[in-house]
C-alpha positions in Angstrom: 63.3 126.0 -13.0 65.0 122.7 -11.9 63.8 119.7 -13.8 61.0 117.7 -12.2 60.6 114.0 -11.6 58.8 111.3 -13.6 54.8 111.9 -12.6 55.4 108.1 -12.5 57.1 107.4 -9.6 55.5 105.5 -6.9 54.0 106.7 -3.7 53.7 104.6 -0.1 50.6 105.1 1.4 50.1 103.9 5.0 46.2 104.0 6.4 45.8 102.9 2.7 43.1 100.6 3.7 40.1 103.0 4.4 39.0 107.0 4.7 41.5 109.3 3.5 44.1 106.9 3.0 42.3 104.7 0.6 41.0 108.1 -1.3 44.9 108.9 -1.8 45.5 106.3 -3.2 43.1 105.9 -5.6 43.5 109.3 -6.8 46.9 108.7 -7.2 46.4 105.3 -9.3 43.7 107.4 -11.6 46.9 109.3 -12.6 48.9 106.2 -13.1 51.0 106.3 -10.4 52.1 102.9 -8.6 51.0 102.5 -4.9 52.7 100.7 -2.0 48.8 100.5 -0.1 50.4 100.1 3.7 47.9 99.7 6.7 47.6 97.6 9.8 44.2 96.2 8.2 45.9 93.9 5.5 42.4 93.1 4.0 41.5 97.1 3.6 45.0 97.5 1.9 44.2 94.8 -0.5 40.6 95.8 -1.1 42.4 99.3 -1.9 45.4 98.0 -4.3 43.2 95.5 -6.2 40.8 98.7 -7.1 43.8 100.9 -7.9 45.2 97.7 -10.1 41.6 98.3 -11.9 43.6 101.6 -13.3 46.4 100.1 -14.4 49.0 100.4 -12.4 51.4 98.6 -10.1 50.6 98.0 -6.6 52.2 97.0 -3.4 50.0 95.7 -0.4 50.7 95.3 2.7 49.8 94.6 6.6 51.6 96.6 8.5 52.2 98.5 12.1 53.4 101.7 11.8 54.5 101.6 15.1 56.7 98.5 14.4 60.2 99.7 13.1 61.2 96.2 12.2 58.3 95.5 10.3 58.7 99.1 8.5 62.0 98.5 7.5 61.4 95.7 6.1 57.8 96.1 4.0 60.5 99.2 2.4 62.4 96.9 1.2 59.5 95.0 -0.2 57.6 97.9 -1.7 61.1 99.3 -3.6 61.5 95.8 -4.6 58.3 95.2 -6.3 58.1 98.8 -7.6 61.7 100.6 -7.9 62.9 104.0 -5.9 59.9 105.4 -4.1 58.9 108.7 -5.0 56.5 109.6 -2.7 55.7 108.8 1.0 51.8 110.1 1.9 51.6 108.8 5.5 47.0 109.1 6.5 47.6 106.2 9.4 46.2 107.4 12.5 44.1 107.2 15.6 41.8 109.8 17.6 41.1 108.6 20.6 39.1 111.2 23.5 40.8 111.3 26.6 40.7 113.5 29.7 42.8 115.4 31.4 43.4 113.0 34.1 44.3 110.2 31.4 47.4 112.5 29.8 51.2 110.5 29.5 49.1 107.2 30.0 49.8 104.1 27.6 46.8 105.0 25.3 47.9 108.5 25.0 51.7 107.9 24.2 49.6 105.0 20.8 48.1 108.2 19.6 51.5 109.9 19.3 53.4 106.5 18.3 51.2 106.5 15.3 50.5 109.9 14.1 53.6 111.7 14.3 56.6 108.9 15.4 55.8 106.8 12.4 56.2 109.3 10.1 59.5 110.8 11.4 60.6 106.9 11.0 59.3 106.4 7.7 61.2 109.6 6.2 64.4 108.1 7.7 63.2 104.5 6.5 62.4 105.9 2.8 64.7 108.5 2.5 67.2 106.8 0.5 64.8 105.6 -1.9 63.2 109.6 -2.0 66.9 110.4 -3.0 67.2 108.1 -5.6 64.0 109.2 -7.2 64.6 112.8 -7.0 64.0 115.0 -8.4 60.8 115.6 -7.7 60.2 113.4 -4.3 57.4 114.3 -2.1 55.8 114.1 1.5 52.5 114.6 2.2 51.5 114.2 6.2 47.5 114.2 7.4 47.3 116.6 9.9 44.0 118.0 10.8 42.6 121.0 11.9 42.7 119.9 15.5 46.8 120.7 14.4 45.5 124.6 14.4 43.7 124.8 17.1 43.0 123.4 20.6 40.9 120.7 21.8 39.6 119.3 25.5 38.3 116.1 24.5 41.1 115.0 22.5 44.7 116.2 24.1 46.7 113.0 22.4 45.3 113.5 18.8 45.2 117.4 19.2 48.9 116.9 20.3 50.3 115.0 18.0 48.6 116.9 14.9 50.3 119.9 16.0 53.8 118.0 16.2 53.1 116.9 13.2 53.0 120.7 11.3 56.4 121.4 13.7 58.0 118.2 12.0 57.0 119.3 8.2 58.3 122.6 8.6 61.7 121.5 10.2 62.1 118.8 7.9 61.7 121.3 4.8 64.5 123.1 6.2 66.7 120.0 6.1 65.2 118.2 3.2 64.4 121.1 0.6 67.9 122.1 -0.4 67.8 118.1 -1.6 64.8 119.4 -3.3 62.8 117.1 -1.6 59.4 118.6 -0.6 56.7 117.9 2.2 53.9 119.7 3.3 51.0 118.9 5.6 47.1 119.3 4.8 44.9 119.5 7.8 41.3 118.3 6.5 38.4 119.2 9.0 35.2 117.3 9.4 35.7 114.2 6.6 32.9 111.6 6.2 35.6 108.7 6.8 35.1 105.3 9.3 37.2 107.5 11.9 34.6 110.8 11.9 31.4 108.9 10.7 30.5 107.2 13.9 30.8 110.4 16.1 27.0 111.4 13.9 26.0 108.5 12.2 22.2 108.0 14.0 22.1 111.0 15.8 21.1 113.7 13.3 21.0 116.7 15.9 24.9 116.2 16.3 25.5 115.8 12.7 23.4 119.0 12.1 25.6 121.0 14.6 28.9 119.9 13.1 27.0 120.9 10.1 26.4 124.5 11.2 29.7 124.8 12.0 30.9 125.1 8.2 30.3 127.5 6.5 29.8 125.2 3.0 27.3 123.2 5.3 28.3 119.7 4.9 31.1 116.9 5.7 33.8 116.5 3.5 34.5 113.8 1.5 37.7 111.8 1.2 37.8 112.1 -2.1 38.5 115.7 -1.5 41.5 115.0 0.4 42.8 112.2 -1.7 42.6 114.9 -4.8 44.9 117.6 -2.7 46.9 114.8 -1.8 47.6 113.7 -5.5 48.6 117.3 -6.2 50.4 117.7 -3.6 53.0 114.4 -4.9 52.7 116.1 -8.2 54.9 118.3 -10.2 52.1 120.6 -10.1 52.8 121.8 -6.6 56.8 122.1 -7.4 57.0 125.5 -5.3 55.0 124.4 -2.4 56.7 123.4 0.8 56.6 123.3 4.2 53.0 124.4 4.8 50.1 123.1 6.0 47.1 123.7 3.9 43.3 123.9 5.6 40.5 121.5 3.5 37.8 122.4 6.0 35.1 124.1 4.3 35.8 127.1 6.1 35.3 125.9 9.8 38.8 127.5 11.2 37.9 130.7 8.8 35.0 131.3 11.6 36.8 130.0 14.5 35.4 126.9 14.4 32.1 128.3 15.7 28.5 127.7 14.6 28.4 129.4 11.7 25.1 131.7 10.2 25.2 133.6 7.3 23.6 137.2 7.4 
């Protein structure tokens, strides 16, 4: 077994500032690891890396566009400045957004893919060196969903871009695991996060029928996500790469349908 990397080593998390993002990281601070808390919100990402400071560790906030390559490039060299070689990169940014077929290749459709799968491929490039200096060990985790599985009309952008986001893990373990440089991709289903909660929150008939539709009847919690997450940055999941794992409560299990037991 090759040795393993510090536990220590910090971790960049963008969308840091609220849902599954702000779960990460405070799941990763409990362990004392150091978080670079990115997201376009600069109040949520300091909300976020004044609670993980409550643990003890060092933080790095920041207001940032993912979709801005100057202003990546240049909060990287911030967050390896004010906490050494990164050793992780956990990139929960993103946007939904419903569209129709008739609204596909638009401007609004091309933000969805800026954000949830261009901004990731740039932040590997931008953070790479820094991965390589804190290797072994170095991790990726990207948010995918379950929409990354399977198919879905009201949401062609997001759907899209979750699925591109699986093909980029897996080709990106082919090139960065002989480095020994792991990512993987965890595709959470329903979550109770500011980015799911309004399509049920006051309407309890809709929030029963997403309810129906897994199997452990209820919403996930970030928290649930942001404990995956942690593992997978951690030495713990040395073996695993270039997957995507399913937090869903067993909605794809059941193909997504409204689910009765017998």
């Amino acid at each position: 077994m090759p040795p393993l990397a510090s536990p220590l080593t910090p971790v960049v998390v963008t969308g840091g500032g609220s849902g599954i993002g702000r779960a990460s990281c405070l799941a990763l601070a409990e362990v004392g690891r150091p978080v670079a808390v990115w997201d376009r919100n600069g109040d949520g990402a300091a909300e976020t890396a004044a609670r993980c400071a409550e643990a003890g560790v060092a933080v790095h906030a920041a207001e940032v566009d993912v979709r801005d390559e100057a202003a990546v490039r240049a909060v990287v060299a911030d967050a390896i400045g004010a906490l050494g070689a990164i050793g992780g990169l956990v990139h929960a940014a993103g946007v939904p957004m419903g569209f129709t077929a008739d609204d596909l290749g638009t401007e609004e459709f091309r933000l969805v893919l800026s954000v949830n799968l261009e901004a990731q491929a740039v932040l590997v490039r931008e953070l790479l060196p820094a991965l390589r200096a804190a290797n072994p060990g170095s991790a990726i985790v990207g948010i995918s969903s379950i929409e990354g599985l399977i198919g879905h009309g009201n949401i062609p952008a997001y759907t899209a871009s979750k699925h591109a986001l699986i093909g980029l893990t897996r080709s990106l373990a082919a090139r960065l695991g002989p480095e020994g440089i792991r990512i993987n991709a965890v595709c959470p289903g329903y979550i109770a996060t500011p980015m799911f909660l309004p399509t049920v929150e006051g309407n309890p008939e809709t929030r029963a029928r997403f309810e129906r539709a897994i199997p452990l009847g209820r919403l996930g919690e970030p928290e649930e996500i942001g404990r995956l997450v942690r593992f997978l940055c951690s030495d713990d999941a040395s073996y695993i790469h270039g997957t995507a794992l399913v937090v869903d409560g067993g909605v794809t299990a059941v193909g997504g349908q409204e689910y009765t037991p017998r």
